[in-house]
Structures are given as structure tokens and as C-alpha cells.
mmCIF file of the C-alpha atoms, coordinates in Angstrom:
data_MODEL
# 
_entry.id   MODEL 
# 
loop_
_atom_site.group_PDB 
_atom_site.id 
_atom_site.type_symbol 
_atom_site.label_atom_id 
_atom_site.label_alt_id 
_atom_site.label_comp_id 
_atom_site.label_asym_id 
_atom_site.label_entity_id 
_atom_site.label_seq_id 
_atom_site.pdbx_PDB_ins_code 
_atom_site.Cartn_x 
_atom_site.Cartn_y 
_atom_site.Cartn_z 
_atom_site.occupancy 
_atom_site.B_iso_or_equiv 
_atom_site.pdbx_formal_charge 
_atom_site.auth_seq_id 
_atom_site.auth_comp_id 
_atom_site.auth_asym_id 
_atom_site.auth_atom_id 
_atom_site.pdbx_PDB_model_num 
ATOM 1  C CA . UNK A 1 1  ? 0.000   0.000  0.000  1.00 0.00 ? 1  UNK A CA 1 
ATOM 2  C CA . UNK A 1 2  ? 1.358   3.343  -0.978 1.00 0.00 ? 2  UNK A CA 1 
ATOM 3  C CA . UNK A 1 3  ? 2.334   5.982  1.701  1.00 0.00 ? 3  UNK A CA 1 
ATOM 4  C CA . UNK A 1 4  ? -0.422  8.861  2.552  1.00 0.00 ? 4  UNK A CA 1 
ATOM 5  C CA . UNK A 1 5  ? 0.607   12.329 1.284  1.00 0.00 ? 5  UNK A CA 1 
ATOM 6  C CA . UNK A 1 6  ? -0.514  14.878 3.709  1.00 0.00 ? 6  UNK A CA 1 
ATOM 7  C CA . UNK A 1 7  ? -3.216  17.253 2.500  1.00 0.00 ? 7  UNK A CA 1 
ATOM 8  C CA . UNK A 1 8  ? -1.139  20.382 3.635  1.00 0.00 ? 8  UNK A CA 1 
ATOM 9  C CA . UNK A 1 9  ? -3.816  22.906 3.324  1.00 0.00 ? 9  UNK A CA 1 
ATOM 10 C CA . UNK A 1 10 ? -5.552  21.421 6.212  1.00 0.00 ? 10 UNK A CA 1 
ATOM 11 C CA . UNK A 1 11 ? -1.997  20.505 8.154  1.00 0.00 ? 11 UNK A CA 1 
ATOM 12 C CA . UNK A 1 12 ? -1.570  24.588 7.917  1.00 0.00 ? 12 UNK A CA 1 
ATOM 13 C CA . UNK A 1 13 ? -5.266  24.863 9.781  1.00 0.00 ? 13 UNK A CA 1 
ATOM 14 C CA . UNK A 1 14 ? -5.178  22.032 12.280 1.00 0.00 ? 14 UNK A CA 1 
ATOM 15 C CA . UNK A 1 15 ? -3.042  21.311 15.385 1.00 0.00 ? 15 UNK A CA 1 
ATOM 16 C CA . UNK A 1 16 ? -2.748  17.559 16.794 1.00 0.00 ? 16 UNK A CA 1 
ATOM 17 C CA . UNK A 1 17 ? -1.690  17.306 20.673 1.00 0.00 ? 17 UNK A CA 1 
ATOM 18 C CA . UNK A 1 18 ? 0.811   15.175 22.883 1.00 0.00 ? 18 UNK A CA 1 
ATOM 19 C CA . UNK A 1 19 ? -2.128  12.894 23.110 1.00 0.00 ? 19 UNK A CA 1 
ATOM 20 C CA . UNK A 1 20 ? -3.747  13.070 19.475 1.00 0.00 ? 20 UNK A CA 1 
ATOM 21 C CA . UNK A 1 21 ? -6.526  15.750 19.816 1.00 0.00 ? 21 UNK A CA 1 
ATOM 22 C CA . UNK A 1 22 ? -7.661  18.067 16.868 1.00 0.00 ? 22 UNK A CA 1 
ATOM 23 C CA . UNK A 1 23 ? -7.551  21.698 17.697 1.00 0.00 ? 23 UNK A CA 1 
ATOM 24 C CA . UNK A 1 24 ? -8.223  24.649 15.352 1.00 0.00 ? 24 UNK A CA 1 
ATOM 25 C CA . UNK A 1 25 ? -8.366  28.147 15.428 1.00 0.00 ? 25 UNK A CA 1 
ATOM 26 C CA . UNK A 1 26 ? -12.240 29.750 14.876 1.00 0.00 ? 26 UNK A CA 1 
ATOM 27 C CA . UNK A 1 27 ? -13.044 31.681 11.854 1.00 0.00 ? 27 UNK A CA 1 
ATOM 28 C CA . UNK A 1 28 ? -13.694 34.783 11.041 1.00 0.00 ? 28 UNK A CA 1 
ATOM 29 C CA . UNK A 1 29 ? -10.374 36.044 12.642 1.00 0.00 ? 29 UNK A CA 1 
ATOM 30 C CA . UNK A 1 30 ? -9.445  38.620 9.512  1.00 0.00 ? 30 UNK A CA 1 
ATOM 31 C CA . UNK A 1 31 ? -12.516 40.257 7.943  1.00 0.00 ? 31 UNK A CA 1 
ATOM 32 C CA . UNK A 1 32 ? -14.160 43.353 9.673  1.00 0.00 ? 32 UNK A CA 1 
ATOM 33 C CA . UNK A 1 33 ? -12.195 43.152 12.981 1.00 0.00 ? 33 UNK A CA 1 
ATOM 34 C CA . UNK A 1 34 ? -12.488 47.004 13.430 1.00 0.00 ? 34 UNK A CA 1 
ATOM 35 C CA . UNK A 1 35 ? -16.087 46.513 14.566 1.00 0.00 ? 35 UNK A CA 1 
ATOM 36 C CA . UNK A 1 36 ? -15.937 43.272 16.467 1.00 0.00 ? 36 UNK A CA 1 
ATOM 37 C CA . UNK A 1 37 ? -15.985 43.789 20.847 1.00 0.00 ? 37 UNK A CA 1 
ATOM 38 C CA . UNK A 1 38 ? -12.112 43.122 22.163 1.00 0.00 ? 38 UNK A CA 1 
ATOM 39 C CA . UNK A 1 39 ? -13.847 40.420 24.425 1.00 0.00 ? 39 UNK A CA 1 
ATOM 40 C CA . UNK A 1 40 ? -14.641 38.469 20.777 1.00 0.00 ? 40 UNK A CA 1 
ATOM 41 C CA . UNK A 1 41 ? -11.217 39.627 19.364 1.00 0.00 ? 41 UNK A CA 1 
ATOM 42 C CA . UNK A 1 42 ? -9.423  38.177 22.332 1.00 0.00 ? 42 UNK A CA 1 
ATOM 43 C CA . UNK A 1 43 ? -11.821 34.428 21.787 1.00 0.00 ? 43 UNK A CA 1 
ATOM 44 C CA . UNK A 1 44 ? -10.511 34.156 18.508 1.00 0.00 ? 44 UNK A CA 1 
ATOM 45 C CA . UNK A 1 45 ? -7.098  33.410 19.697 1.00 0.00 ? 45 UNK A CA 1 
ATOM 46 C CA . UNK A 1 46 ? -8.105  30.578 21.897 1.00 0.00 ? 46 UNK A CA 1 
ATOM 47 C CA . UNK A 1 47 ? -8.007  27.383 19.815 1.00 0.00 ? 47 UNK A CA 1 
ATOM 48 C CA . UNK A 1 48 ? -10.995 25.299 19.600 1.00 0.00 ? 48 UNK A CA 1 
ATOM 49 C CA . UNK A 1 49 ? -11.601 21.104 19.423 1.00 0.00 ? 49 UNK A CA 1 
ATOM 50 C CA . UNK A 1 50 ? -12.279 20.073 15.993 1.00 0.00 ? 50 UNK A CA 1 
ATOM 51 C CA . UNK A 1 51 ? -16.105 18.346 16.173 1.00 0.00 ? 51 UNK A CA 1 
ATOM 52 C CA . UNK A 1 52 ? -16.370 14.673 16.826 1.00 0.00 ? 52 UNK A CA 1 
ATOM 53 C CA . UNK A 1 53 ? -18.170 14.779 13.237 1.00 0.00 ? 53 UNK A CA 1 
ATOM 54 C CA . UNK A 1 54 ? -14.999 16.126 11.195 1.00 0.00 ? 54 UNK A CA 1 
ATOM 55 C CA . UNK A 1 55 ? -12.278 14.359 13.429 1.00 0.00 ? 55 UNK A CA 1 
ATOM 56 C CA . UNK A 1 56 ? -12.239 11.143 11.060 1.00 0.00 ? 56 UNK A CA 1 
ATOM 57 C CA . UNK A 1 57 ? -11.773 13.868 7.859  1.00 0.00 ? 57 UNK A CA 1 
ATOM 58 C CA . UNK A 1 58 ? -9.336  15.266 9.319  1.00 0.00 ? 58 UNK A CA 1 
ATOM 59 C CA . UNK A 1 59 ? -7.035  12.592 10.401 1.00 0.00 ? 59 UNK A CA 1 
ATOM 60 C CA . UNK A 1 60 ? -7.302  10.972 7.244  1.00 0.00 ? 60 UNK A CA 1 
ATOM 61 C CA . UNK A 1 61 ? -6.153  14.448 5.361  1.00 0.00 ? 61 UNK A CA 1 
ATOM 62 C CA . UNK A 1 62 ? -3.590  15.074 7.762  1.00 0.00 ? 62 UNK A CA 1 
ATOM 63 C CA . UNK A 1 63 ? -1.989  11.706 6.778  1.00 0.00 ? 63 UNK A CA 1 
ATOM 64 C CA . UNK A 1 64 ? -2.233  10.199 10.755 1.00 0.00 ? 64 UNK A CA 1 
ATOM 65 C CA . UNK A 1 65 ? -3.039  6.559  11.572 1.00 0.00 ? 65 UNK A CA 1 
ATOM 66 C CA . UNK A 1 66 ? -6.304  5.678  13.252 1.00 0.00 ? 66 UNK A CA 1 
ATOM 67 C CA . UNK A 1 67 ? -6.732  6.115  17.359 1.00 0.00 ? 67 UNK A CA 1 
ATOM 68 C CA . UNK A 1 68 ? -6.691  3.139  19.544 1.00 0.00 ? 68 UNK A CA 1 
# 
């Protein structure tokens, strides 16, 4: 079976862990920010858990192996 190339669009967008979690940043972080509260300004740096729904997508795009 041939090796897995990783999809590097999505390895530029998505973080794993030390112990194999998803995270990603939210969007919206660069349009219109000059009208946006500092309290949302400040949650877009916080990275978020990618949804249970997407996790399989995005494991297989990133090129990992499947969790145990």
C-alpha cells in the first residue's frame, strides 16, 4: 500500500496534541475586525476542538493513523 501524502492545506489549519486531539483556530479572525468587541477579538485566539463529526476527515487528510 502506498504511503499517505498529507493534505497540507488542512496541516496549515489544524493542530494535533501530545495525546492526538484536533484543535483549530475559529473563523472569522481577519474580515471586519475594526467593529468586532475586544472580548470576541481576544476568543478568537483561543483554539478550539475540531467536532467529533470532522475528526475522522481530518485525520485521514492530515496523513495520521487511526486512534486506539
Amino acid at each position: 500500500m502506498p504511503k499517505l501524502k498529507t493534505h497540507k492545506a488542512t496541516a496549515k489549519r489544524f493542530k494535533v496534541t501530545g495525546k492526538g486531539k484536533l484543535r483549530r483556530l475559529r473563523a472569522g479572525r481577519s474580515h471586519l475586525r475594526r467593529k468586532k468587541s475586544k472580548r470576541v477579538l481576544r476568543a478568537f485566539d483561543k483554539y478550539e476542538s475540531v467536532d467529533p463529526v470532522d475528526r475522522k476527515r481530518v485525520r485521514r487528510l492530515l496523513g495520521l493513523k487511526r486512534r486506539k
